[in-house]
PASEBA-1860 file (N, C-alpha, C; in nm, 3 decimals):
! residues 186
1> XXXXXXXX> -3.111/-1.665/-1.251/-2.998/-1.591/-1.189/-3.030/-1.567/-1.041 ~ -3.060/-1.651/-0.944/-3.094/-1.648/-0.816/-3.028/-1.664/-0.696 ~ -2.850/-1.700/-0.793/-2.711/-1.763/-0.708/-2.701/-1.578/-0.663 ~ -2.703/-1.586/-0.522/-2.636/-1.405/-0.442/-2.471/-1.453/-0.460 ~ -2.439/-1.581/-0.467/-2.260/-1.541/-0.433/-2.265/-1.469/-0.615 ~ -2.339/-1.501/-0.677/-2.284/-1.460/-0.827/-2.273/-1.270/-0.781 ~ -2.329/-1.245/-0.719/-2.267/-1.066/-0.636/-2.205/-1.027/-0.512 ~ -2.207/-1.140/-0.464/-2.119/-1.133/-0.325/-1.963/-1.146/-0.369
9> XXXXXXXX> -1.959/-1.273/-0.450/-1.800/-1.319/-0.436/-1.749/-1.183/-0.479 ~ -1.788/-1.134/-0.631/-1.707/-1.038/-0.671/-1.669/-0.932/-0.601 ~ -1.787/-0.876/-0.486/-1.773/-0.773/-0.399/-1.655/-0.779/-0.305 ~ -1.698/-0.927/-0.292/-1.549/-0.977/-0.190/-1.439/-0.962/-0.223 ~ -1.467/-1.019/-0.350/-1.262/-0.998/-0.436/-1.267/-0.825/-0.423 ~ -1.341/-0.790/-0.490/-1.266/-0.638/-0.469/-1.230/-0.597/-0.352 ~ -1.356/-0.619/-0.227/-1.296/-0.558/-0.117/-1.118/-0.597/-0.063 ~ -1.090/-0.754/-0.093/-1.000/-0.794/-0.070/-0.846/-0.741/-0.153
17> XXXXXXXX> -0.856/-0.706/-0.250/-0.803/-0.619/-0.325/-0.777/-0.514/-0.304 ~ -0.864/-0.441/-0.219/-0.907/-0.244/-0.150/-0.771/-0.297/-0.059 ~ -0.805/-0.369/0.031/-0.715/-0.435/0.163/-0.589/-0.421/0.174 ~ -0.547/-0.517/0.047/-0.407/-0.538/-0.014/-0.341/-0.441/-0.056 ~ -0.441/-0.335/-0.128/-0.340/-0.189/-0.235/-0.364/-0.123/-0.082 ~ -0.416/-0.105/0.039/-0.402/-0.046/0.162/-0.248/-0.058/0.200 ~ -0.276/-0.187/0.220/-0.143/-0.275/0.294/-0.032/-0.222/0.212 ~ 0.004/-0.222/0.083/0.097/-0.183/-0.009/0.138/-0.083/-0.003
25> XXXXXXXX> 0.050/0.036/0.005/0.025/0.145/-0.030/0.089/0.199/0.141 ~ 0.074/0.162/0.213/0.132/0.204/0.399/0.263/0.141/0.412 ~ 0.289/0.045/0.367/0.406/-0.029/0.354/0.521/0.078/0.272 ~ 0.466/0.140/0.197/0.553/0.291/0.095/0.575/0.414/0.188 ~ 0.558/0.392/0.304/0.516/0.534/0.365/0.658/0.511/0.444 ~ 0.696/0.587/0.482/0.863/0.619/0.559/0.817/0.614/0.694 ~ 0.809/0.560/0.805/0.814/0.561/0.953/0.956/0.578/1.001 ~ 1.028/0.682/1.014/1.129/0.659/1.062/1.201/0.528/1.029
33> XXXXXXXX> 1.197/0.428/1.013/1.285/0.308/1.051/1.322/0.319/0.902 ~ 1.431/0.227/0.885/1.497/0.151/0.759/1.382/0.040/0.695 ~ 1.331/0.064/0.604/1.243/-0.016/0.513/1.280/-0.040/0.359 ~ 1.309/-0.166/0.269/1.352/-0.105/0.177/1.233/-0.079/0.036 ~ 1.095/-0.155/0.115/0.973/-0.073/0.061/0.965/0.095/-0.027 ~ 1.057/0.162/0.052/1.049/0.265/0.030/1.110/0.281/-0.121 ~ 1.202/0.217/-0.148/1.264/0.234/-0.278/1.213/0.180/-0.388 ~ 1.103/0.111/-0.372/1.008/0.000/-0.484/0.978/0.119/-0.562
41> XXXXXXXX> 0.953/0.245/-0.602/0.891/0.318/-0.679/0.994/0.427/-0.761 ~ 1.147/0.382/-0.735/1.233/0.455/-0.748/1.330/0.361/-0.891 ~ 1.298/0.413/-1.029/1.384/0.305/-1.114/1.522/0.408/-1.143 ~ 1.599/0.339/-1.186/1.733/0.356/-1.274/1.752/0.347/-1.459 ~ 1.828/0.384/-1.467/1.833/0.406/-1.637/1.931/0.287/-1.644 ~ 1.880/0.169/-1.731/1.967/0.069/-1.710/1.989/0.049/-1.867 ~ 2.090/0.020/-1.916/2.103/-0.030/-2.063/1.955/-0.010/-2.169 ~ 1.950/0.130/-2.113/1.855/0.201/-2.182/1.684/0.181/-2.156
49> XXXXXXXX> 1.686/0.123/-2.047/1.549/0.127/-2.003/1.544/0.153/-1.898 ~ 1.415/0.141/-1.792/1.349/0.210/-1.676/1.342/0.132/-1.561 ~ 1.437/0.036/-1.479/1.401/-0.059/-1.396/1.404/-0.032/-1.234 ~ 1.383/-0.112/-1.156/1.378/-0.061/-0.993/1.535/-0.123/-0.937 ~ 1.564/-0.035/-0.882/1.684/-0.049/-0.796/1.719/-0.203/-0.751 ~ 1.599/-0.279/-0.741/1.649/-0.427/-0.657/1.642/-0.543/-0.773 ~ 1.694/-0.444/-0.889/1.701/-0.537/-1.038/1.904/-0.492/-1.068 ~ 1.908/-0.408/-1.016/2.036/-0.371/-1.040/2.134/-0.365/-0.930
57> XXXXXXXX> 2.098/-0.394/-0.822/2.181/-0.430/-0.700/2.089/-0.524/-0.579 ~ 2.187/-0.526/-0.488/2.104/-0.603/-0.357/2.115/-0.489/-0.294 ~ 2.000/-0.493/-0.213/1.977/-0.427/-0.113/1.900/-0.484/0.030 ~ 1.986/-0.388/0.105/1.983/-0.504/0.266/1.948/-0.356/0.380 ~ 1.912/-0.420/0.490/1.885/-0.334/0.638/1.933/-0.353/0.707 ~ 2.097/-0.322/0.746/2.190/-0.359/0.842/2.178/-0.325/0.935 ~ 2.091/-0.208/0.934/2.052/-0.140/1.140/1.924/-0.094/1.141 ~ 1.851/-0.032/1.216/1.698/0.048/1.180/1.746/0.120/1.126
65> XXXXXXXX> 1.841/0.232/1.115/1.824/0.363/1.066/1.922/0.338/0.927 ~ 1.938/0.218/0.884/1.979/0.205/0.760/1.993/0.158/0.637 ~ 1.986/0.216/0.533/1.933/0.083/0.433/2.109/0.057/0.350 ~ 2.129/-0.004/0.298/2.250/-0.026/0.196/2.208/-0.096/0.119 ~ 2.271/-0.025/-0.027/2.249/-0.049/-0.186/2.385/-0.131/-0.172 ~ 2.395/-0.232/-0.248/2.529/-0.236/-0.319/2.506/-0.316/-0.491 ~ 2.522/-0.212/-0.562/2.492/-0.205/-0.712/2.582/-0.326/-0.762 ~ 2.530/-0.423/-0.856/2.589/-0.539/-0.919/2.708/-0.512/-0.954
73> XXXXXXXX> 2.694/-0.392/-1.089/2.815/-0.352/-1.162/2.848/-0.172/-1.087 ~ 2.961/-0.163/-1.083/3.048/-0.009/-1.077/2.991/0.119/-1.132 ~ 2.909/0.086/-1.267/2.910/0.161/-1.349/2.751/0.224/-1.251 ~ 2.695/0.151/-1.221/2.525/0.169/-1.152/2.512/0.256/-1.049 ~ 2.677/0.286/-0.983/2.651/0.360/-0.843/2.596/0.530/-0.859 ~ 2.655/0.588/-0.988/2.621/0.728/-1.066/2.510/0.720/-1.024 ~ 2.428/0.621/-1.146/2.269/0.626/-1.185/2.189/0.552/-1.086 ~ 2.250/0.507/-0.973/2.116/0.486/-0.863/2.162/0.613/-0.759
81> XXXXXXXX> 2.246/0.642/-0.748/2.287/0.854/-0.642/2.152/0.885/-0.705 ~ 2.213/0.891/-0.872/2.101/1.046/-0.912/1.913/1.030/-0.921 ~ 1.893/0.824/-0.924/1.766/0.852/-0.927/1.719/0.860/-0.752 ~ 1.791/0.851/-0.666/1.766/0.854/-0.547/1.755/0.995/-0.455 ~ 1.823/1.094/-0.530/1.850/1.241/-0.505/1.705/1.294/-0.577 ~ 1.719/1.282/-0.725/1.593/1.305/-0.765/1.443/1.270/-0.725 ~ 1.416/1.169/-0.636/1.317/1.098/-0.578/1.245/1.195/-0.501 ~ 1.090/1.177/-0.441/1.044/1.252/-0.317/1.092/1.229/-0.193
89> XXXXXXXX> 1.197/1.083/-0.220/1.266/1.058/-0.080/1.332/1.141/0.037 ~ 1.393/1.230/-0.031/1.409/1.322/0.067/1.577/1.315/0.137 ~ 1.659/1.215/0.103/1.748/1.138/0.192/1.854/1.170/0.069 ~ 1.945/1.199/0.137/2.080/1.218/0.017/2.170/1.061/0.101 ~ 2.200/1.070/-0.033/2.306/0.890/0.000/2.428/0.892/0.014 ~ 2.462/0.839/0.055/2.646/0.824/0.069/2.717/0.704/0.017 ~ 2.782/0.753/-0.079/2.847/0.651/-0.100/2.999/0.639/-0.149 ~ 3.057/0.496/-0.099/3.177/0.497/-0.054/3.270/0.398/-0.144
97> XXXXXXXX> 3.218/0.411/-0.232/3.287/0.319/-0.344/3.215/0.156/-0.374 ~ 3.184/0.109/-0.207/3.158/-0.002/-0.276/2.990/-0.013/-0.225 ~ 2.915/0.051/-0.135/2.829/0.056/-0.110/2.735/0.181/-0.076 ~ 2.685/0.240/-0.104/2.542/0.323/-0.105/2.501/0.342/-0.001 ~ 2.451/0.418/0.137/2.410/0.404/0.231/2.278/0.488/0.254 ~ 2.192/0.490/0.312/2.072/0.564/0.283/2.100/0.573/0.446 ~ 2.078/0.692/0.490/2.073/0.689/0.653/1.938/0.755/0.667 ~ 1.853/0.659/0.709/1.699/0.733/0.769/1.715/0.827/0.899
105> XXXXXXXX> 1.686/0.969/0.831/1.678/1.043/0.999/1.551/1.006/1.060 ~ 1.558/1.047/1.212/1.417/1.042/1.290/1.356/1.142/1.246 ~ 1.234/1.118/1.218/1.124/1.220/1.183/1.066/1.328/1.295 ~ 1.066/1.466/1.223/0.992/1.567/1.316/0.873/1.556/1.367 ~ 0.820/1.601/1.459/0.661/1.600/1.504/0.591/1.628/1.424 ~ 0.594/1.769/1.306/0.534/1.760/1.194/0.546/1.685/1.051 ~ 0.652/1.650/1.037/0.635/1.562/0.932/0.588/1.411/0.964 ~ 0.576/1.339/1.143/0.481/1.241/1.159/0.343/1.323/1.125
113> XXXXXXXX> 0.313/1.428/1.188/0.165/1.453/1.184/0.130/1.426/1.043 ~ 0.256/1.476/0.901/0.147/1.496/0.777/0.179/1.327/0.734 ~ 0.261/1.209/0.778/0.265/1.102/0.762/0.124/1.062/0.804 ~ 0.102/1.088/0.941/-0.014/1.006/0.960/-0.133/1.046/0.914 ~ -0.143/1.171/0.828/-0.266/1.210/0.782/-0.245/1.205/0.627 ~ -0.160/1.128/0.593/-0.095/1.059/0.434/-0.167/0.891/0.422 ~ -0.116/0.849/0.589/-0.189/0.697/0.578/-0.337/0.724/0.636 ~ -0.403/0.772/0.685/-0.556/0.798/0.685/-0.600/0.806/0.537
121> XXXXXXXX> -0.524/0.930/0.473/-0.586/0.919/0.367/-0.610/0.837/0.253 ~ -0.483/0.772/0.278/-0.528/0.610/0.183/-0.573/0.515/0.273 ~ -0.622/0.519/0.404/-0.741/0.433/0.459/-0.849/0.451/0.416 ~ -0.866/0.587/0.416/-1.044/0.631/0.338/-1.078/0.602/0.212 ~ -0.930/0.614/0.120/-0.904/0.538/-0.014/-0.977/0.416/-0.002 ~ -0.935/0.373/0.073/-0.974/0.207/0.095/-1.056/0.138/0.117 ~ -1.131/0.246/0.230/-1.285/0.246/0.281/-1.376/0.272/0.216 ~ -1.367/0.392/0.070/-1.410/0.401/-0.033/-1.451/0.307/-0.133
129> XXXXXXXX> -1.343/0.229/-0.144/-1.379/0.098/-0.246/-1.445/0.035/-0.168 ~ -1.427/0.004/-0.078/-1.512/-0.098/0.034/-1.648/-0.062/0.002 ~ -1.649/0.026/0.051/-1.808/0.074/0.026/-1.848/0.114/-0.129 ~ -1.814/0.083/-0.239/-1.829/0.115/-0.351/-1.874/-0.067/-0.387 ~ -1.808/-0.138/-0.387/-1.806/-0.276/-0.364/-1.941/-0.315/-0.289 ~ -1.975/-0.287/-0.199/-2.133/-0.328/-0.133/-2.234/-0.286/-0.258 ~ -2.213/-0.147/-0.181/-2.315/-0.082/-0.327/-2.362/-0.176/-0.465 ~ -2.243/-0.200/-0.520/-2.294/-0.224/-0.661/-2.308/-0.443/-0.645
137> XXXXXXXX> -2.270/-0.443/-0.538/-2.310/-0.581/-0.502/-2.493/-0.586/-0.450 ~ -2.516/-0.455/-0.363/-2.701/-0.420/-0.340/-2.785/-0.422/-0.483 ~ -2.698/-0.354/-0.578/-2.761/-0.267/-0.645/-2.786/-0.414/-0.714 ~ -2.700/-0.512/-0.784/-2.729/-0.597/-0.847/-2.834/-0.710/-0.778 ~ -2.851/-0.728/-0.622/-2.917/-0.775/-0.561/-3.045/-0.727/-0.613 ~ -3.085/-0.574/-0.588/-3.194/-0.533/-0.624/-3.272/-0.555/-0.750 ~ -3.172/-0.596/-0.854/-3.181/-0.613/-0.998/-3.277/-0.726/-1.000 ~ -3.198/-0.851/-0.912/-3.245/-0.951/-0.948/-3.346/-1.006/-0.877
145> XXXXXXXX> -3.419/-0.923/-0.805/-3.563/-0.941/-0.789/-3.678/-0.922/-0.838 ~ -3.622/-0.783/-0.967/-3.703/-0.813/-1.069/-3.661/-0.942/-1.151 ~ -3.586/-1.041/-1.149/-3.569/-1.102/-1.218/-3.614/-1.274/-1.160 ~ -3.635/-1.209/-1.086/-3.713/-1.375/-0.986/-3.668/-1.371/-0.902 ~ -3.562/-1.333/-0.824/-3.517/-1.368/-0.672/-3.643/-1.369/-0.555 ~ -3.658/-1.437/-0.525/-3.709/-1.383/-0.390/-3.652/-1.294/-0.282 ~ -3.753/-1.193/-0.251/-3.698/-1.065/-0.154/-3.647/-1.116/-0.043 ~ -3.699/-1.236/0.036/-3.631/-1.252/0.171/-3.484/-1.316/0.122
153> XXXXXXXX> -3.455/-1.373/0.020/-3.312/-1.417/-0.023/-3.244/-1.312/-0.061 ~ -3.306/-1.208/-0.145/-3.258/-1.063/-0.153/-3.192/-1.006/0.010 ~ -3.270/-1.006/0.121/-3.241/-0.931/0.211/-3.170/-0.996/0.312 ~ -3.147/-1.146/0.269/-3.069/-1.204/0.353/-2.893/-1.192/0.337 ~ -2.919/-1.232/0.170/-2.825/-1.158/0.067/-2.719/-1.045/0.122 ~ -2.846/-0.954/0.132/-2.760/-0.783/0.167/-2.727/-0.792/0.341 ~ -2.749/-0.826/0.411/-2.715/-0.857/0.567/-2.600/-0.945/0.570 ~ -2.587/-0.997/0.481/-2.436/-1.104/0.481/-2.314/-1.031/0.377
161> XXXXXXXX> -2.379/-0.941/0.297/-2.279/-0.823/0.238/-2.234/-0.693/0.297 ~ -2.335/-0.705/0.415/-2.294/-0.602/0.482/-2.226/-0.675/0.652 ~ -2.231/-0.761/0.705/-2.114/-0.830/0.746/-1.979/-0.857/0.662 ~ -1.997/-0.902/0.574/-1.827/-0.877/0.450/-1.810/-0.731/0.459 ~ -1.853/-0.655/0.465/-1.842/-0.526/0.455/-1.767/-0.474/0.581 ~ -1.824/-0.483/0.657/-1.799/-0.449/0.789/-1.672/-0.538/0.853 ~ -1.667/-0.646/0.789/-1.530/-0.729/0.825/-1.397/-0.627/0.746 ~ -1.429/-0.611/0.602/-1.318/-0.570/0.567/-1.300/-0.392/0.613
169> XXXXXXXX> -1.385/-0.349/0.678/-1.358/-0.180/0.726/-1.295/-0.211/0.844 ~ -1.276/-0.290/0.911/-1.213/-0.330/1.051/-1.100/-0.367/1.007 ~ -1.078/-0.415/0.913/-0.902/-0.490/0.847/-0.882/-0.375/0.815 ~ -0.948/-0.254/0.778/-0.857/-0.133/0.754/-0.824/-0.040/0.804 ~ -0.917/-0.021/0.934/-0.891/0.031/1.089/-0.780/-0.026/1.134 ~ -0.739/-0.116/1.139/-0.650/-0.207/1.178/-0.548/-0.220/1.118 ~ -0.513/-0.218/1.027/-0.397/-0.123/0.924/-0.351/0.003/0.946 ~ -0.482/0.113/0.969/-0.460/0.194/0.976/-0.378/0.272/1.121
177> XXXXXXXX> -0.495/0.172/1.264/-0.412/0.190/1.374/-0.225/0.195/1.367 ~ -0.271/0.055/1.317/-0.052/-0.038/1.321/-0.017/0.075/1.268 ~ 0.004/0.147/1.156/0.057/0.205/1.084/0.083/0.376/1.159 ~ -0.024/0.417/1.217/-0.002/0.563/1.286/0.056/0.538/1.396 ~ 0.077/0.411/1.494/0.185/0.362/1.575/0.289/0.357/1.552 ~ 0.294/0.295/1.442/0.414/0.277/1.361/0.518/0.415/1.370 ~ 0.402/0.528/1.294/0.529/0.652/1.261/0.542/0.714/1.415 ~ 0.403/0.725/1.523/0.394/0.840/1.650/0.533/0.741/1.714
185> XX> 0.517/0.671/1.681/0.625/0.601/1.789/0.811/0.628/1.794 ~ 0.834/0.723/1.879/0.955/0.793/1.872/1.119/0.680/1.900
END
């Protein structure tokens, strides 16, 4: 057992994974603008089950500050109001018979401040796995020198896991920057 990618790759996939639920996870966050991200977590009661809004209508971004639903069938406009009122969204909808309108207001100075200290906190989320991911990629390094590795392949090993490492904490600085631009930006 002397192959290091047999603990690198996996470290990698996870970190790359940390990255992605980052990216996902900031992409959910409201910046002022019209996104229709925002509604991915919001389902409807559909012929008796639990589905997301962009299963039961189209939905489009006709301006920044707006999103529009327009529900397949008539009957959907009720039950996407009430799961949209009920939501943490925050945004009451309008709607006009044939379309749904979500009007994004501009955000206050304090509700950017607790936005941007919403996406920090799932950066550190992120940075967490990152660094959870090295770790148990060292730890198995360390393993396998009781198991025959040689130490200088061991330590060459961990200097090239900790470059992967350090690559993916910069992809999340870098997420994290875009993203607090994103909301400070009036």
């Amino acid at each position: 057992m002397n192959d290091v990618n047999h603990y690198l790759k996996p470290a990698e996939e996870k970190m790359e994974m940390s990255v992605e639920f980052l990216d996902e996870a900031l992409a959910h966050i409201r910046a002022g603008k019209a996104n229709t991200k925002i509604l991915d977590g919001i389902r409807v009661e559909y012929y008796g089950s639990k589905v997301p809004i962009a299963n039961v209508a189209n939905i489009s971004v006709p301006d920044a500050r707006t999103i529009a639903i327009t529900p397949w069938e008539k009957s959907m406009f009720k039950e996407i109001e009430k799961a949209i009122i009920n939501s943490e969204l925050g945004i009451m909808p309008e709607n006009n018979g044939e379309v749904i309108r979500l009007s994004i207001p501009p955000l206050t100075e304090d509700r950017r401040k607790i936005l941007v200290k919403q996406s920090k906190a799932e950066a550190e989320q992120a940075k967490i796995s990152v660094r959870n991911a090295r770790r148990d990629a060292i730890e198995g390094l360390k393993k396998a020198i009781k198991d025959g590795m040689p130490e200088d392949v061991e330590k060459d090993a961990e200097a090239k896991m900790q470059k992967i490492h350090d690559q993916y904490m910069k992809k999340i600085d870098e997420l994290f920057v875009a993203k607090e631009k994103e909301i400070l930006t009036v």
